[in-house]
C-alpha positions, 0 to 999 in steps of 0.5 A: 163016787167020792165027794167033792171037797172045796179046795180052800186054795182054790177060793183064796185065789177066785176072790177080788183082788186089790192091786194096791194092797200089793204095794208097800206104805213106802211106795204109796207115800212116795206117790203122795209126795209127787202128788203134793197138793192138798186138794188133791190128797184131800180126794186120795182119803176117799179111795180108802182107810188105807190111803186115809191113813197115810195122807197125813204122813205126807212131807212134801205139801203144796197149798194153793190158796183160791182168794184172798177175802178182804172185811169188804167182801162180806158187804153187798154193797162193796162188791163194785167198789171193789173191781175197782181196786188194784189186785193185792191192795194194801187198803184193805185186811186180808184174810187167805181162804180155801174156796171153791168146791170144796169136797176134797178139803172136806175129806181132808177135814175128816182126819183133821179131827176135832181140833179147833184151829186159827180160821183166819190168819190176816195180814193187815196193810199199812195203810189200815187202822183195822184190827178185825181178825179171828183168834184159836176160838173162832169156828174151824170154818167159816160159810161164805155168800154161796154157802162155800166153806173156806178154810185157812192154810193153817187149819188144812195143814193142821194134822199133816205130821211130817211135812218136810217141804211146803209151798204156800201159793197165793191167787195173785202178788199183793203190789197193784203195778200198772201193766208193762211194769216189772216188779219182782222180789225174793226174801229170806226170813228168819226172826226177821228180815235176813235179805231182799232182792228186787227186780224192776223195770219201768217197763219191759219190750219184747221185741229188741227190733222195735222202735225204742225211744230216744227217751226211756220211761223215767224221762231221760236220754238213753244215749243210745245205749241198749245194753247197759254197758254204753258210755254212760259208765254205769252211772245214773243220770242227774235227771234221774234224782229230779223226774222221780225215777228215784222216788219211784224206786222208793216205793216199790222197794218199801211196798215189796218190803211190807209185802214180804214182812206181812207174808212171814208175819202170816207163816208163825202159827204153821211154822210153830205147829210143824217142826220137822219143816226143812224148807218153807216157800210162800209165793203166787201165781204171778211170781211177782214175789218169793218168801224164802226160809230155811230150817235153820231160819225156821229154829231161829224164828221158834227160838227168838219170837218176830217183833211185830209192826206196831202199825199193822199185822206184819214183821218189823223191818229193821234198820237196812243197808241197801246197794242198787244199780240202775241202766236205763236200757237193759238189753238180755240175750233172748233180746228182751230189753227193760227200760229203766232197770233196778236191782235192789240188794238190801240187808239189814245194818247189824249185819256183819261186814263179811256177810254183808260183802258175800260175794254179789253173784253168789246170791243175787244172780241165783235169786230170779228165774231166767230171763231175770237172773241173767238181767240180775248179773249184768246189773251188778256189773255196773257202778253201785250206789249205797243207801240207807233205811230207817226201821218200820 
């Protein structure tokens, strides 16, 4: 009787076998990159070293910020004061965190290493005179009330090595608006401000069947006009200059303005530390506004450094030229109407006239997602009205 002899071909296929070692890194990296949030490729380091090893290789990121931490947070005594405040005020410093449970965060730590890293990266409202902030020596985290730790975007991304394509998402837009007021806005940076463009309405009405009143928002006849287009030419209104309807349109553009400058001001140390960047977006949740750069706007900033607000932790805005339009009803086709409709296209003054004089549907007509940019195209139909800006 002859012995039985093991059959090692046998044995190799009666182990376990892992379907995924079947699959090629270029394939798994592909998954990652659809998969994009770090939170969640914070988990994928968990499943194995495998998996671990090519997370950082990943180069399309996308960060959700959880909150936004003001100085006041850290008080028992101003967590009343606070509900109070408008959501995104600029009276306090602010600081982006990570928060929540943070197990996958954690993971992700673990192939951070032992760099140290800026914790907090702030940005400081006009309105303040505080300067707290943490520098690079600064503990890599920081333990919040409940003893959750919070991280910033720029100790996360630290040692993702080829990001190509990253979002940045915070909670909420920082403008307190009252409700029905819309206000939206885009900006492109690259040492500094190369163009904004605003979207507002004194307010927005849904229904086109409802009752509109003989007197828009901003105190003035309509004339009966809904579609922008009526009699009135394209022109505004001399009770537009004495109602504050002017003023107010001052203000929301120099708040997105500071909105948008304190935003870049806060992208320098990613955009430092990640040099194979092509496209960066900074936003939030509300979509109330859009940060915008591009790789050559990127190189521009690594080569020539921003110059800071000597007021408060954002990037200098330069001397501008602006151009708005205004209807006082604005009716768009899926018969949603705005009340007092402004578009704000400005540019800063050093600026060559022919870039200055690109033409308007190229850029401002793409800069909104629908039902906007079709609100954005029927505005600069209408007459233009030049104005100027000082730096700040």
């Amino acid at each position: 009787m002859c012995p039985v002899r093991s059959d090692p071909i046998h044995r190799f296929h009666s182990l376990p076998l892992d379907h995924f070692d079947r699959l090629p890194d270029c394939l798994l990296l592909l998954i990652f990159n659809k998969i994009g949030d770090v939170k969640a490729l914070g988990r994928c380091c968990l499943v194995s070293r495998r998996f671990h090893s090519l997370v950082p290789q990943v180069d399309n990121v996308l960060v959700h910020v959880d909150c936004v931490i003001s100085d006041d947070d850290s008080s028992p005594s101003s967590s009343s004061s606070d509900k109070s405040r408008p959501a995104g005020s600029f009276s306090n410093l602010l600081r982006l965190v990570f928060g929540g449970i943070v197990k996958p965060l954690q993971a992700l730590g673990q192939f951070l290493g032992p760099k140290r890293s800026l914790l907090n990266e702030t940005v400081n409202a006009p309105s303040s005179s505080s300067s707290v902030g943490r520098g690079a020596d600064d503990d890599d985290a920081e333990m919040g009330q409940a003893g959750v730790t919070h991280h910033s975007p720029t100790q996360v991304l630290r040692n993702f090595n080829e990001i190509r394509f990253l979002r940045i998402e915070l909670p909420s837009g920082e403008l307190g608006i009252d409700d029905g007021v819309l206000l939206k806005w885009r900006a492109d940076f690259g040492s500094t401000l190369d163009n904004c463009i605003i979207l507002g309405a004194a307010s927005v009405i849904n229904d086109v069947h409802s009752q509109v009143s003989e007197y828009g928002n901003d105190g003035f006849c309509s004339n009966n006009s809904i579609t922008g287009n009526g009699d009135d030419n394209g022109s505004i209104p001399e009770s537009f200059y004495t109602n504050g309807g002017l003023k107010l349109r001052v203000v929301w553009t120099i708040s997105s303005l500071i909105a948008a400058s304190a935003r870049h001001y806060l992208l320098q140390p990613i955009i430092a530390e990640h040099r194979t960047l092509d496209t960066l977006v900074l936003t939030d949740a509300d979509g109330q506004g859009v940060l915008r750069m591009n790789r050559d706007q990127l190189e521009e900033l690594r080569v020539k450094p921003l110059s800071a607000s000597s007021a408060s932790k954002r990037t200098q805005v330069p001397a501008l030229n602006m151009r708005l339009w205004y209807a006082p009803h604005l009716e768009l086709p899926n018969g949603v109407v705005l009340k007092g409709a402004t578009l704000v296209a400005i540019r800063p003054s050093e600026q060559s006239a022919s870039r200055k004089e690109v033409s308007d549907a190229s850029w401002l007509s793409t800069a909104f997602e629908e039902p906007y940019g079709t609100a954005a195209k029927m505005l600069i139909k209408r007459r233009t009205y030049c104005l100027e800006m000082n730096s700040f």
